[in-house]
C-alpha positions in Angstrom: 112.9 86.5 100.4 113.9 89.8 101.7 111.6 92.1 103.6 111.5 95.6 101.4 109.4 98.2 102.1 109.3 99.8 98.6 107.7 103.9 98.1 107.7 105.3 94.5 107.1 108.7 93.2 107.9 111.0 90.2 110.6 113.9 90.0 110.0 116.8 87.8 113.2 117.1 85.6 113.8 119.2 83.4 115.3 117.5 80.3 112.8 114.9 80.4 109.7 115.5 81.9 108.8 113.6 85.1 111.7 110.7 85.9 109.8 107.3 88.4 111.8 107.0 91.5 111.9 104.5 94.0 112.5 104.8 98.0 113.3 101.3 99.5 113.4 100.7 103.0 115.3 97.2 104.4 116.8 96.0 107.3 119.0 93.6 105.3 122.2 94.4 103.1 120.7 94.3 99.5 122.4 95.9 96.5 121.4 98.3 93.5 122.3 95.3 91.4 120.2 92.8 92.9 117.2 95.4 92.5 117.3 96.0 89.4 117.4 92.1 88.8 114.8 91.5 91.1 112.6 94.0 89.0 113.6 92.9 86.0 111.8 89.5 86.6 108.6 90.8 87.5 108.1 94.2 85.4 108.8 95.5 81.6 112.6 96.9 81.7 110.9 100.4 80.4 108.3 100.6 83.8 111.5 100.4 85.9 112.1 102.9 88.2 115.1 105.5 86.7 116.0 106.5 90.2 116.6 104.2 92.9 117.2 105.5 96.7 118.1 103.5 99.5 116.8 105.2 103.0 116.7 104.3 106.4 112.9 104.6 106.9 110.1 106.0 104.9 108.2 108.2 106.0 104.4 107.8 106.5 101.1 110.4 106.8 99.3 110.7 110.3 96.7 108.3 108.3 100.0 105.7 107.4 100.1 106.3 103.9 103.9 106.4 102.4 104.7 109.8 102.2 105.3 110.2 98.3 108.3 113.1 98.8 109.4 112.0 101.7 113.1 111.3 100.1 112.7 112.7 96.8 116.0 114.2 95.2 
């Protein structure tokens, strides 16, 4: 299993309303591809994030907490 460290948030767009995106953080090559397959087996294909971002870290709160704009688009 690959280590993910996975941060999700909405966008305000303005065709459609708010769009899910998701912020994942890995140390290991891991394609676009294989996460959308990967969600695909554990979540309903319409609860899948629209947006997917792959970023070096995520960035947390003094508290820890995922900061949820912290690589919004």
């Amino acid at each position: 299993m690959i280590p993910l460290l996975l941060g999700a948030h909405g966008v305000l767009e303005k065709a459609v309303g708010e769009v899910a995106v998701a912020n994942i953080q890995s140390e290991a090559h891991i394609s676009l591809s294989d996460v959308r397959k990967v969600l695909l087996k554990h979540m309903p294909p319409n609860t899948i994030p629209k947006v997917i971002n792959f970023v070096e870290r995520i960035e947390r709160t003094e508290t820890g907490k995922k900061k949820r704009l912290s690589a919004a688009l």
